[in-house]
Structures are given as C-alpha cells and as structure tokens.
LOLO-467547 format. One record per atom (N, C-alpha, C): residue number from 0; residue in one letter; atom name; x, y, z. Coordinates in Angstrom, 1 decimal, always signed. Layout:
BEGIN
[NUM,'A','CA',[X,Y,Z]];
...
This chain:
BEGIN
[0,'X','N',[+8.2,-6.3,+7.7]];
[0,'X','CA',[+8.0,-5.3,+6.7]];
[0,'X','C',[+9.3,-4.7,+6.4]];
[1,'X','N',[+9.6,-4.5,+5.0]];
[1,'X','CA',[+10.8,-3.9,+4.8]];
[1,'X','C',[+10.9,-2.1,+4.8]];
[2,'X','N',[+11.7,-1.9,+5.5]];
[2,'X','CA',[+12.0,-0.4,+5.5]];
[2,'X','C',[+12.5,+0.5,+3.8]];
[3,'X','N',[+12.0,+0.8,+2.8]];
[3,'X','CA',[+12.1,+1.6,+1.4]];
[3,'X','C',[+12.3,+3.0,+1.7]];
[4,'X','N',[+13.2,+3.4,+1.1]];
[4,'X','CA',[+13.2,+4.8,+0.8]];
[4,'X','C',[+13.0,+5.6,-0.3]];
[5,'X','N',[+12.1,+6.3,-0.6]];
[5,'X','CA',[+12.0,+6.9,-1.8]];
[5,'X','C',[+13.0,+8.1,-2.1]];
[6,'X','N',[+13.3,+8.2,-3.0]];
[6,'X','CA',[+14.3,+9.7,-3.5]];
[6,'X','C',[+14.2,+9.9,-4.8]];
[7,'X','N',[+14.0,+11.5,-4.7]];
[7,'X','CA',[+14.2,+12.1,-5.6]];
[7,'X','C',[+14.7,+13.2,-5.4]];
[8,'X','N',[+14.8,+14.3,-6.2]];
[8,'X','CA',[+15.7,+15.7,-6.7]];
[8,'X','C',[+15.5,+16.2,-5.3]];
[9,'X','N',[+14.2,+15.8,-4.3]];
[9,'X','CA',[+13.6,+16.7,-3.6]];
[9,'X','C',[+14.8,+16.1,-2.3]];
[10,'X','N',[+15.0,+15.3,-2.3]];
[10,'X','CA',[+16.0,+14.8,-1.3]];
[10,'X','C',[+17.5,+14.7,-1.4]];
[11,'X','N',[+18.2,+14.8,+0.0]];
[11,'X','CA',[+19.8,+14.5,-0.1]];
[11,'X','C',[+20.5,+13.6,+0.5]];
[12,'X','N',[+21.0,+12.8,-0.2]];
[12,'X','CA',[+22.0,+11.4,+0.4]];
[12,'X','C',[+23.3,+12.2,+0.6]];
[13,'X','N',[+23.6,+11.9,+2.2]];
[13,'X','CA',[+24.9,+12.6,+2.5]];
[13,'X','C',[+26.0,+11.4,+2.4]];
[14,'X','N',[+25.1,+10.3,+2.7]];
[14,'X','CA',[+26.2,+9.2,+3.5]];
[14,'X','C',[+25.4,+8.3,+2.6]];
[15,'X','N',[+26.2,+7.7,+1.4]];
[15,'X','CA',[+25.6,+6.4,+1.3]];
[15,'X','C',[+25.6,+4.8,+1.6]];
[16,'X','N',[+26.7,+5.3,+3.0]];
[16,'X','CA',[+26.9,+3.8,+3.4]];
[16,'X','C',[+25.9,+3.7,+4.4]];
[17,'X','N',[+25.8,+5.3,+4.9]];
[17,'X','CA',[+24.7,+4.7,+6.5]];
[17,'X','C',[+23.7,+4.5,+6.0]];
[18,'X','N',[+23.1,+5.2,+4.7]];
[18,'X','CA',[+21.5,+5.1,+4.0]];
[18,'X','C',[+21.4,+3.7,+3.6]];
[19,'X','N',[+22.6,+2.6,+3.2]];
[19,'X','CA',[+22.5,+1.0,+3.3]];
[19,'X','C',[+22.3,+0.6,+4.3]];
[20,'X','N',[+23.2,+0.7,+5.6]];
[20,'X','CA',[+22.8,+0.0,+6.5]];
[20,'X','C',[+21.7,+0.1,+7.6]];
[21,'X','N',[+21.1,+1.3,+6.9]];
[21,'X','CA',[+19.8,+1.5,+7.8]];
[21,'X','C',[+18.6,+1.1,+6.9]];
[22,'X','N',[+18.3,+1.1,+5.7]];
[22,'X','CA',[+17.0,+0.4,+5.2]];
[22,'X','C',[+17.6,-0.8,+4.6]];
[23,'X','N',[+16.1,-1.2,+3.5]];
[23,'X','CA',[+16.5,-2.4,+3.1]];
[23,'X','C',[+16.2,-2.0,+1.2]];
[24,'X','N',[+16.3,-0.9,+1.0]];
[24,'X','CA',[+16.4,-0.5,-0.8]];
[24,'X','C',[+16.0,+0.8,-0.6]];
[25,'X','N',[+16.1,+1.2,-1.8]];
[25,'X','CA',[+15.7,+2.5,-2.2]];
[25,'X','C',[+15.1,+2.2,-3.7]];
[26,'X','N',[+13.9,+3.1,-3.8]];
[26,'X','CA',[+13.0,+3.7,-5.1]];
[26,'X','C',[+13.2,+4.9,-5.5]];
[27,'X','N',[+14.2,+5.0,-6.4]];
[27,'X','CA',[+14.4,+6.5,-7.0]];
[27,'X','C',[+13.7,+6.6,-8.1]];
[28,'X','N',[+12.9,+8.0,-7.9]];
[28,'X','CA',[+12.4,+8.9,-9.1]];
[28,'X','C',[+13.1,+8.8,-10.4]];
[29,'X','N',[+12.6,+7.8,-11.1]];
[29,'X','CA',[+13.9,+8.3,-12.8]];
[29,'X','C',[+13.4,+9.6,-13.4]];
[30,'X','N',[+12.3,+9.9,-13.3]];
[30,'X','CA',[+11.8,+11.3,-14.1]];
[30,'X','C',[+10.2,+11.6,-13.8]];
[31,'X','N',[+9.7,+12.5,-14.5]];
[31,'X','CA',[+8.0,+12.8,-14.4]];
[31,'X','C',[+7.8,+13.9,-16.0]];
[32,'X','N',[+6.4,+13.4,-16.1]];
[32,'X','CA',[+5.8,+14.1,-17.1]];
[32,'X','C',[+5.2,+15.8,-16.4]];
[33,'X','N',[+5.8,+16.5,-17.6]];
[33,'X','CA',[+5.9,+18.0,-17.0]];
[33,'X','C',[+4.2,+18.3,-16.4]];
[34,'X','N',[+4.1,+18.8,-16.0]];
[34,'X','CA',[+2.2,+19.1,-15.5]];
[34,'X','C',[+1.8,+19.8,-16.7]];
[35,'X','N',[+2.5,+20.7,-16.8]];
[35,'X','CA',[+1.9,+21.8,-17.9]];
[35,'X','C',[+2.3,+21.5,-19.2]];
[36,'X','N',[+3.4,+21.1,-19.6]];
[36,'X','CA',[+4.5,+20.8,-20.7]];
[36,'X','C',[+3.9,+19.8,-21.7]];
[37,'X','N',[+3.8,+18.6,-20.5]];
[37,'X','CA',[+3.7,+17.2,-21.2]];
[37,'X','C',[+4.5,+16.3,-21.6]];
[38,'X','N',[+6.0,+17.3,-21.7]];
[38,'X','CA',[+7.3,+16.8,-22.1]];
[38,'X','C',[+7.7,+15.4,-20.7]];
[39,'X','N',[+8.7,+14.8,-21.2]];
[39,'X','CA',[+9.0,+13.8,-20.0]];
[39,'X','C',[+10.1,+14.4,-19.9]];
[40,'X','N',[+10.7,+14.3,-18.1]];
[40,'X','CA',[+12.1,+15.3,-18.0]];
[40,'X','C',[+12.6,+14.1,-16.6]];
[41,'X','N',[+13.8,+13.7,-16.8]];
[41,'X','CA',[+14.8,+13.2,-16.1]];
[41,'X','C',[+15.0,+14.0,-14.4]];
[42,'X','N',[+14.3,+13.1,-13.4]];
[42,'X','CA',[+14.9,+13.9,-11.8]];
[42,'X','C',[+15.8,+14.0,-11.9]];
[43,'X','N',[+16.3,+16.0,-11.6]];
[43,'X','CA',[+17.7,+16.2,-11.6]];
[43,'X','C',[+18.8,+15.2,-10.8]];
[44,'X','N',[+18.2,+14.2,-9.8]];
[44,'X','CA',[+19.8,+13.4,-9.2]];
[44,'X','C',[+19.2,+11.8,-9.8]];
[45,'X','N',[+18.9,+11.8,-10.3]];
[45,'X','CA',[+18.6,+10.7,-10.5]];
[45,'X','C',[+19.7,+9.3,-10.8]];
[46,'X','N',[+20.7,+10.3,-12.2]];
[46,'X','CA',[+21.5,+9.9,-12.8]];
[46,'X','C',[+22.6,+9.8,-11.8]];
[47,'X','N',[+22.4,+10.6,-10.3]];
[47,'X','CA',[+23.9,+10.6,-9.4]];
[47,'X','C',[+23.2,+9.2,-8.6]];
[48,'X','N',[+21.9,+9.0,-7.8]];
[48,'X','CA',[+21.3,+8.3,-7.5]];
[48,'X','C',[+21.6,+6.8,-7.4]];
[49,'X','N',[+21.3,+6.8,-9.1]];
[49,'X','CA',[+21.7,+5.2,-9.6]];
[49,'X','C',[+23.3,+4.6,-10.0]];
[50,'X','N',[+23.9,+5.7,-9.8]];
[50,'X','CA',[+25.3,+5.2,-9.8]];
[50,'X','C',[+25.6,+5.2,-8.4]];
[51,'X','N',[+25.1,+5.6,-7.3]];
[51,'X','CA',[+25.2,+5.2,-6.4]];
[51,'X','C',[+24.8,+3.7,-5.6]];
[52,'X','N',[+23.5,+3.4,-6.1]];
[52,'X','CA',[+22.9,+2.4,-5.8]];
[52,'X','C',[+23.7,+1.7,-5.8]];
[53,'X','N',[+24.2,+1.4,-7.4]];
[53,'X','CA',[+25.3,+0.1,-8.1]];
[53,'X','C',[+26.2,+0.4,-7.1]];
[54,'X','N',[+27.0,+1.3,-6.8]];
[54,'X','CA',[+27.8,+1.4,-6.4]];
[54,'X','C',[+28.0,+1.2,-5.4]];
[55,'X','N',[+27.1,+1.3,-4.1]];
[55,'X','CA',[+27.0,+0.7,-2.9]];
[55,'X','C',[+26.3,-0.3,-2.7]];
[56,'X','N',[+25.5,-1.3,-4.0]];
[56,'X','CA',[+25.0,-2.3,-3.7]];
[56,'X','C',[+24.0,-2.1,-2.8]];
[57,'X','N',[+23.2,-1.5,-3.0]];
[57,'X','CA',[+21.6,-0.9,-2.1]];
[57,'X','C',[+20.6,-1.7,-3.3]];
[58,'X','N',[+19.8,-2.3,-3.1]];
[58,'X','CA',[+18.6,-3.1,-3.8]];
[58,'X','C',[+18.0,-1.4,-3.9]];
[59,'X','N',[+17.4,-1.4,-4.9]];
[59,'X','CA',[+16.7,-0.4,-5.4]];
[59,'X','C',[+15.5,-0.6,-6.8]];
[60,'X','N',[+15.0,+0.0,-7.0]];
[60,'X','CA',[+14.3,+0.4,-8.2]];
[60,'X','C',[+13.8,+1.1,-8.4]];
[61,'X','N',[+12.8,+1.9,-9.5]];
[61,'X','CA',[+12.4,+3.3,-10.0]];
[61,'X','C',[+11.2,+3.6,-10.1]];
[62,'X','N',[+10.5,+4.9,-9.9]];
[62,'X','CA',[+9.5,+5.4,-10.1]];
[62,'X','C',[+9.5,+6.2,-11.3]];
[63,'X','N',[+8.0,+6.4,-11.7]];
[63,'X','CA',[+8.1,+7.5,-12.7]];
[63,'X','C',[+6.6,+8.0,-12.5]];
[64,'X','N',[+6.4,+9.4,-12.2]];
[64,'X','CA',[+5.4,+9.9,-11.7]];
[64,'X','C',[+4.6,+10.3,-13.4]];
[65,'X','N',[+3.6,+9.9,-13.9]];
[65,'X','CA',[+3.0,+10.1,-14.6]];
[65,'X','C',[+2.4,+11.4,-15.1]];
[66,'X','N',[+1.8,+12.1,-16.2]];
[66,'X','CA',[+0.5,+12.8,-16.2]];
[66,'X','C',[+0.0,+12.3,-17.5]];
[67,'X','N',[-0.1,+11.1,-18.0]];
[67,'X','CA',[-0.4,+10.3,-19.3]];
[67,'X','C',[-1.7,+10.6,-19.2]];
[68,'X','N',[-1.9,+10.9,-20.5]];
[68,'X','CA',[-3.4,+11.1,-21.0]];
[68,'X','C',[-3.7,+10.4,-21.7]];
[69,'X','N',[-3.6,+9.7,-22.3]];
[69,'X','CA',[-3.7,+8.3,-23.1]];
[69,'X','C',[-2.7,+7.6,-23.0]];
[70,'X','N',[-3.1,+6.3,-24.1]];
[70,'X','CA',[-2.4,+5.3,-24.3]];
[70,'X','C',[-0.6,+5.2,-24.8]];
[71,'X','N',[-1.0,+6.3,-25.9]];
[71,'X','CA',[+0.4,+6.2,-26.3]];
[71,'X','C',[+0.9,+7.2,-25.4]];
[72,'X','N',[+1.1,+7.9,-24.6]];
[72,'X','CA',[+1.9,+8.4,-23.0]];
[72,'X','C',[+2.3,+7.3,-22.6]];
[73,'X','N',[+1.3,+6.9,-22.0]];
[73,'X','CA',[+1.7,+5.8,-21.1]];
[73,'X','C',[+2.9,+4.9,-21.7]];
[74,'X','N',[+3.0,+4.5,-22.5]];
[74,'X','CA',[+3.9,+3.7,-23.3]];
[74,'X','C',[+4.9,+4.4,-23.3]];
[75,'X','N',[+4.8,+6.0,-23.5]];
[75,'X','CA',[+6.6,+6.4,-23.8]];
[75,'X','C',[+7.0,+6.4,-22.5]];
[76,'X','N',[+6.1,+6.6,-21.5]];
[76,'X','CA',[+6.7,+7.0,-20.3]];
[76,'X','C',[+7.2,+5.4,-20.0]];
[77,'X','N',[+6.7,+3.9,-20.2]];
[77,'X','CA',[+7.3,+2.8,-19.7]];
[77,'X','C',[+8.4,+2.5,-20.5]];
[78,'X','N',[+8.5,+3.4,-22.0]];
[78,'X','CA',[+9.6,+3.0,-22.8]];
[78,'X','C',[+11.3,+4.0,-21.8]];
[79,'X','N',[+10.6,+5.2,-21.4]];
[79,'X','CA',[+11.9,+5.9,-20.9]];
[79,'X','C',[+12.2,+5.3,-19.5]];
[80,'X','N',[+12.0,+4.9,-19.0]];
[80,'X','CA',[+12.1,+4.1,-17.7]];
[80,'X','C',[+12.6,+2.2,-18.0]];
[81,'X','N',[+12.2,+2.2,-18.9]];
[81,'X','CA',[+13.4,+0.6,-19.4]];
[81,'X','C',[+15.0,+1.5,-20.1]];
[82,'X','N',[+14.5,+1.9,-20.7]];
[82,'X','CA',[+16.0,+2.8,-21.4]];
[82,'X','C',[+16.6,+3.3,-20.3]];
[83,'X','N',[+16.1,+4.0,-19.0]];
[83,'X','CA',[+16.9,+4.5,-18.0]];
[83,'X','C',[+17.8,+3.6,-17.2]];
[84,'X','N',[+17.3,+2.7,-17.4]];
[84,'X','CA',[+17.5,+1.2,-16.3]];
[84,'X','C',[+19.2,+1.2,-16.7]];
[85,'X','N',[+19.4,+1.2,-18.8]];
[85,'X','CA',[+20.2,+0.9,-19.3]];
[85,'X','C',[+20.7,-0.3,-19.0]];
[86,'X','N',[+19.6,-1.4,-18.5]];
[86,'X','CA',[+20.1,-2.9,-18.5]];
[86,'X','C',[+20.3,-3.6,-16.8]];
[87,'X','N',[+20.2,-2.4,-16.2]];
[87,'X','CA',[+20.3,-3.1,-14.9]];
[87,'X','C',[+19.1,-3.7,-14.3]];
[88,'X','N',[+19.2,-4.5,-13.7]];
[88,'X','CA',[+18.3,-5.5,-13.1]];
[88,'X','C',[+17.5,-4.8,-11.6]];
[89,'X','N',[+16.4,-4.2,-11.6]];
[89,'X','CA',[+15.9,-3.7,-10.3]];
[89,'X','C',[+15.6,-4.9,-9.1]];
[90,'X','N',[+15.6,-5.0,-7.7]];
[90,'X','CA',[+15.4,-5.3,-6.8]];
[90,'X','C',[+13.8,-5.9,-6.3]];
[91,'X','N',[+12.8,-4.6,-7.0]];
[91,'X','CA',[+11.8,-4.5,-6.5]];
[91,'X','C',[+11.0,-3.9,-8.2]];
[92,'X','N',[+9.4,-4.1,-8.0]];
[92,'X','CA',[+8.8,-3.9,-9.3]];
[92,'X','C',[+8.9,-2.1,-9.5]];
[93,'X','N',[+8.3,-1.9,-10.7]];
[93,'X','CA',[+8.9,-0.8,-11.2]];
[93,'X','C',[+7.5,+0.0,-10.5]];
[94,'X','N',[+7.5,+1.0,-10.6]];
[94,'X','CA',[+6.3,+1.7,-10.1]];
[94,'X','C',[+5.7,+3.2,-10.8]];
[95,'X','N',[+5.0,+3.5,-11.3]];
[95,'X','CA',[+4.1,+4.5,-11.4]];
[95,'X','C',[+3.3,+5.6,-9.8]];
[96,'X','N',[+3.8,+6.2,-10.5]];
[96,'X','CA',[+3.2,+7.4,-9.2]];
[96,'X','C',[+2.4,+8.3,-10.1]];
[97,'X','N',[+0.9,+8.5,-9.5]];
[97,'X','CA',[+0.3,+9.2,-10.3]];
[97,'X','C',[-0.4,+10.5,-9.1]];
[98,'X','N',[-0.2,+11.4,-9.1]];
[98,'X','CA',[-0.9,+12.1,-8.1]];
[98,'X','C',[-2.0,+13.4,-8.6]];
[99,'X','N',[-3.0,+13.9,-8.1]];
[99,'X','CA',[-4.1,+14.7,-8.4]];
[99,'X','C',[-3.6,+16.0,-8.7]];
[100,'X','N',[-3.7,+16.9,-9.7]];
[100,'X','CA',[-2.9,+17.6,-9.9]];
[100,'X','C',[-3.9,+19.2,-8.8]];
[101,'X','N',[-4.4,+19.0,-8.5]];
[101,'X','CA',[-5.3,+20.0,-7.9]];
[101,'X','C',[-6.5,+20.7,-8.1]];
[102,'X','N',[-6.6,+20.3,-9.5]];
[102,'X','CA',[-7.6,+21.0,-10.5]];
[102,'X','C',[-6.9,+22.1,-11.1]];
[103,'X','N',[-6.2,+22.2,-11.3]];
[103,'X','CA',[-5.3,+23.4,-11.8]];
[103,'X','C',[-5.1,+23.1,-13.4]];
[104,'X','N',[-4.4,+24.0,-14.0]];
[104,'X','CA',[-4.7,+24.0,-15.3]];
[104,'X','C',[-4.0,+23.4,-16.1]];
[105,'X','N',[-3.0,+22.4,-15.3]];
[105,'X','CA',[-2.3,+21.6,-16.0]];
[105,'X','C',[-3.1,+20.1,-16.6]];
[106,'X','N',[-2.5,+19.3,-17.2]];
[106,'X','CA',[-2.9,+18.1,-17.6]];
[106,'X','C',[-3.5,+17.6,-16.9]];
C-alpha cells in the first residue's frame, strides 16, 4: 500500500525533503467551489505546493473539492484543474472530493 499525502491551505510543509522521503506522493488541493458563492477559488498554497512537488520531484497529483450542481459546473471545475496542471504530467489520477455540506444553506 502506498503511503499519499493530501494538502491543502489547511496544512504546512516545513521540510520538503523529509515529506519525500517519508511517503510515496502527494495530492494537493488545486481549489474548491465556494459553498455559498458558487464561484471556483484557488487553495491559497496550492501554487507554492506544486512548485514544490516539481521541484523536489515528489509524484503527486490534484484534487478539486466540488459543489457542482449540474452539468455545466462540473465541466468548469475539470476545465480549471487541466489549466492548473499548466501541462504537467500527474503521478496519480486526478480526483474530485465531494463532501455533505451539512444541510446548511449553502449549495
């Protein structure tokens, strides 16, 4: 079983050599659809994240936490997540995170 690490804005990479040689990739958050908004917004580390990956050569690839209400969501959110990539080649498949929002009054 491979050891994955997920990150996002909610976490902090102090060391990115020891966070290589202790798992076997990382899944970073590229962004999420606002709950209330709707708008699609960029994890604030995202962009430090993936220049790190490249940069230390850690196999990685990206999430994007959903709140798609239809068809055409869903598509922008897989359109901003190929544009994020900007061409680089991920490790591992791409992933959708979709979570219950609580019943609350968002999306």
């Amino acid at each position: 079983m491979k050891k994955i690490v997920d990150l996002s804005e909610f976490n902090s990479v102090t060391d990115w050599g020891k966070l290589r040689s202790s798992c076997d990739g990382v899944i970073l958050r590229v962004g999420f659809r606002g709950y209330g908004s709707g708008n699609i917004v960029y994890d604030e580390k995202f962009k430090k994240s993936f220049e790190a990956v490249k940069n230390y050569k850690i196999p990685f690839s990206i999430y994007f936490t959903t709140q798609a209400i239809n068809e055409v969501e869903a598509k922008e959110e897989a359109g901003f997540c190929i544009r994020s990539l900007n061409g680089a080649k991920t490790n591992f498949p791409v992933f959708i995170d979709s979570e219950d929002c609580g019943g609350g009054l968002g999306r």
